[in-house]
C-alpha positions in Angstrom: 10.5 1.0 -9.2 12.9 1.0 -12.3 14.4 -1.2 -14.8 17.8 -1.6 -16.8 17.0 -1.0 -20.7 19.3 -3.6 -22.4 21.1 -6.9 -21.4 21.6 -8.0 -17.4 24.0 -9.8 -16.2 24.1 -11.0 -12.9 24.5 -13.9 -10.3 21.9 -15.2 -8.5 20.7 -13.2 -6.3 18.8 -10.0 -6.8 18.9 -8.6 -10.0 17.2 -5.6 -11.1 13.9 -5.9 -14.2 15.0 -5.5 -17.7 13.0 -3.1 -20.1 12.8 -1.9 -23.7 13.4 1.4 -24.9 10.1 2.4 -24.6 9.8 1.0 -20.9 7.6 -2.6 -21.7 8.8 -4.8 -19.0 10.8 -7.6 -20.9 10.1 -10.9 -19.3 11.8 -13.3 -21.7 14.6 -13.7 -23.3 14.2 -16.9 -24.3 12.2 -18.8 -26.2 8.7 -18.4 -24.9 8.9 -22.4 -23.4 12.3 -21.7 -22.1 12.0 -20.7 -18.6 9.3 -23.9 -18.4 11.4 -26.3 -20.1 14.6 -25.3 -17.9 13.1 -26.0 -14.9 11.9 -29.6 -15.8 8.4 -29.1 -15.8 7.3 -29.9 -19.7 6.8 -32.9 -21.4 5.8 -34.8 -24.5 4.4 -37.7 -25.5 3.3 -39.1 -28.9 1.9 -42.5 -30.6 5.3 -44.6 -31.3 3.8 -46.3 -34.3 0.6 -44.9 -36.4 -2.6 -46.1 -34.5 -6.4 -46.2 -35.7 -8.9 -43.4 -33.8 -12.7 -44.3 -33.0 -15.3 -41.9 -33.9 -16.2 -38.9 -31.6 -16.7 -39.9 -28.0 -16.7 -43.4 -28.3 -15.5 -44.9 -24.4 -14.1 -47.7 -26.0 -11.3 -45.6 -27.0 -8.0 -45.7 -29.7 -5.7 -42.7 -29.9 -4.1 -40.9 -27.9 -5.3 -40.6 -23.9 -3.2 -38.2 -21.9 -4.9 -39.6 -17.6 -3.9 -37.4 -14.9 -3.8 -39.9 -12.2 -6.4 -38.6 -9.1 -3.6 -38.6 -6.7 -0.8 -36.4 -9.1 -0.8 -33.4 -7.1 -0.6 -31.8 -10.4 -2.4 -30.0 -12.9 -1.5 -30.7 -16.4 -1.4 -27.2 -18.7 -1.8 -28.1 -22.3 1.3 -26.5 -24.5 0.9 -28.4 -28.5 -1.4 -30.8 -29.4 0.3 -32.3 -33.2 -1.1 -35.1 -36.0 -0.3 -36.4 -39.0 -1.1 -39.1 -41.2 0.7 -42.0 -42.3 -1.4 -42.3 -45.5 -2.1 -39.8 -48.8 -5.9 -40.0 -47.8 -7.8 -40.8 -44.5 -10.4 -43.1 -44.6 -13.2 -41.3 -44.2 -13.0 -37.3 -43.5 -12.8 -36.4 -40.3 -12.4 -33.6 -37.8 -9.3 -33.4 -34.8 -9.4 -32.1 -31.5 -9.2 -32.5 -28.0 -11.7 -34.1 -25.5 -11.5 -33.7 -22.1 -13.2 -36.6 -19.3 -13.5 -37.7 -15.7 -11.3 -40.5 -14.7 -9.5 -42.5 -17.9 -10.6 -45.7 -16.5 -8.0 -48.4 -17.7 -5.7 -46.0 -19.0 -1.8 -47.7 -18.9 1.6 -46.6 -19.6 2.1 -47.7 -23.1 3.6 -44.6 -23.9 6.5 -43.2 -21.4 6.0 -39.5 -21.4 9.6 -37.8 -21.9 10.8 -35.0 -19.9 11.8 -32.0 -22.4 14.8 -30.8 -20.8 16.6 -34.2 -21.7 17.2 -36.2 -19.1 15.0 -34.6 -16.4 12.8 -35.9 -13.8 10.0 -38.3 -15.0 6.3 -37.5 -15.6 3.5 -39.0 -13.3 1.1 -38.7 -16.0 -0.1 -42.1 -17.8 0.1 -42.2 -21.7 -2.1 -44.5 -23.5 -2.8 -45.5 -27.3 -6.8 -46.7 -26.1 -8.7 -47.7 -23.0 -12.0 -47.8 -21.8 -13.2 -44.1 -21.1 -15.4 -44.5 -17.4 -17.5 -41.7 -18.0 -18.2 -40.2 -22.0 -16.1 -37.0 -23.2 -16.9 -33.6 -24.0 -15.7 -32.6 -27.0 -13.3 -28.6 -25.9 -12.2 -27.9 -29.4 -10.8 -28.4 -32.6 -8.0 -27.6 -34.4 -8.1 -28.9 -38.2 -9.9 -31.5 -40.6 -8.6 -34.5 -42.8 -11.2 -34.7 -46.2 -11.6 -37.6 -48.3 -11.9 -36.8 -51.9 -10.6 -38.2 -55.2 -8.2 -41.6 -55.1 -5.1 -38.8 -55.0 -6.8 -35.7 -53.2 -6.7 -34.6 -49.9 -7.1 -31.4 -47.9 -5.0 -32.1 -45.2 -0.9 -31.8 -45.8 1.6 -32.6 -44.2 2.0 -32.6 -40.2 -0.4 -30.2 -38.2 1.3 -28.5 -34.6 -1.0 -26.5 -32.4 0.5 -23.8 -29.9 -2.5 -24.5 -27.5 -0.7 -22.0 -25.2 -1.9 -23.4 -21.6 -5.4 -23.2 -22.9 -6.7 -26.0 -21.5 -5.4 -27.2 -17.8 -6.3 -31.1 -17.3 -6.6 -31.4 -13.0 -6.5 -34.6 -10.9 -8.5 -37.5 -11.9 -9.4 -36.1 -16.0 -7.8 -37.0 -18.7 -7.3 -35.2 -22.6 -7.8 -37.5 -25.5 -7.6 -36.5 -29.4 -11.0 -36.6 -30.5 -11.7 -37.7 -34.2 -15.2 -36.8 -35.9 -14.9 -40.4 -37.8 -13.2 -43.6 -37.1 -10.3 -44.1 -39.5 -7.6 -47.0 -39.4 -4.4 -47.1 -38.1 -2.7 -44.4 -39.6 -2.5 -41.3 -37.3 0.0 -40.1 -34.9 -0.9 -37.7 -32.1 1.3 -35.6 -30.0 0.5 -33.8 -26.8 3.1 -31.5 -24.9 2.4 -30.0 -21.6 3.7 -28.5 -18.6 3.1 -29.8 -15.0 2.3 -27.4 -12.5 1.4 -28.2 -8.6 -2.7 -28.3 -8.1 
C-alpha cells in the first residue's frame, strides 16, 4: 500500500492516503472536531442563564443533566465539558465534574441542544437545568475546584473548557450531569459538547 506525501486533491471517489515526509499516515487536515462536526453529528448545550448546583449526588438535582433517552439508538461520546461563574467568589468551595446515572427520571427539554454545524439536524438528547435523578450518581471524574477565601480571593479564574476527548460515552437510558462537591447558588453555567454516534 502507498500514500501521496503532500496535499490531495480529488473528487469523490477513490482517493489515495496522504502521508508526511517521514511516512506517518496523516488523517486530518482539519481541525481535530472537523470531520465530526461536518457531518452533523456534534452538539452543545449550555445553562442559558446562571443556575444554582446541589451538592454531590443529590437526586433532587440543579445543574446541568445531559438524559439519553432509552430508545435514542445512540450513544452520546463526551467532547468538552465548560463552567464558569457568574460571581468573584462561590459560595462555598467546591469541586466540578461529571457524574454519570441510570435513567434521568423527569428530565425535560429546558435546554434545546444546538447542532454544531449550524443549521444541522436536531439532537434527540434532552437538556435539563434539574430533575429528579431515579437512581443516585456515581461520581467519573473531575476536572477543577472553585475555593472560597478572603471577601476578594478566589482560586478559580475566569471560564474552565475541558477537551474530554470522547472519554466518557453516555449509552441508552444514562444520563451525564456536572457534579459539584458543595451546593452553591445560582451562579454557574455549564456546558457539555458531544458527538452522537449509532449504539
Amino acid at each position: 500500500m502507498y500514500s501521496k506525501v503532500g496535499r490531495v486533491i480529488g473528487a469523490s471517489g477513490v482517493v489515495p492516503l496522504r502521508s508526511g515526509t517521514e511516512a506517518g499516515l496523516v488523517l486530518d487536515s482539519h481541525g481535530k472536531y472537523y470531520e465530526a462536526v461536518k457531518s452533523g453529528r456534534c452538539f452543545m448545550a449550555a445553562n442559558q442563564a446562571a443556575v444554582a448546583v446541589t451538592a454531590a449526588m443529590a437526586t433532587t438535582y440543579t445543574g446541568l443533566v445531559l438524559s439519553n433517552p432509552g430508545t435514542s439508538g445512540k450513544d452520546v461520546v463526551l467532547l468538552q465539558f465548560g463552567w464558569g461563574l457568574s460571581v468573584v467568589l462561590p459560595t462555598a468551595l467546591t469541586i466540578f465534574g461529571i457524574m454519570v446515572g441510570l435513567n434521568a427520571g423527569d428530565a425535560a427539554a429546558a435546554i434545546t441542544p444546538k447542532n454544531c454545524y449550524a443549521g444541522g439536524a436536531a439532537s434527540g438528547m434532552v437538556v435539563d437545568n434539574g430533575c429528579t435523578l431515579t437512581g443516585t450518581p456515581v461520581l467519573y471524574s473531575v476536572y477543577g475546584n472553585a475555593a472560597k477565601g478572603a471577601d476578594t480571593v478566589t482560586v478559580l479564574d475566569g471560564v474552565t473548557n475541558v477537551d474530554l476527548e470522547g472519554s466518557i460515552i453516555v449509552p441508552p437510558g444514562y444520563y451525564a450531569a456536572v457534579y459539584s462537591f458543595a451546593a452553591n447558588t445560582a451562579a454557574a453555567i455549564f456546558s457539555f459538547m458531544w458527538e452522537e454516534l449509532p449504539v
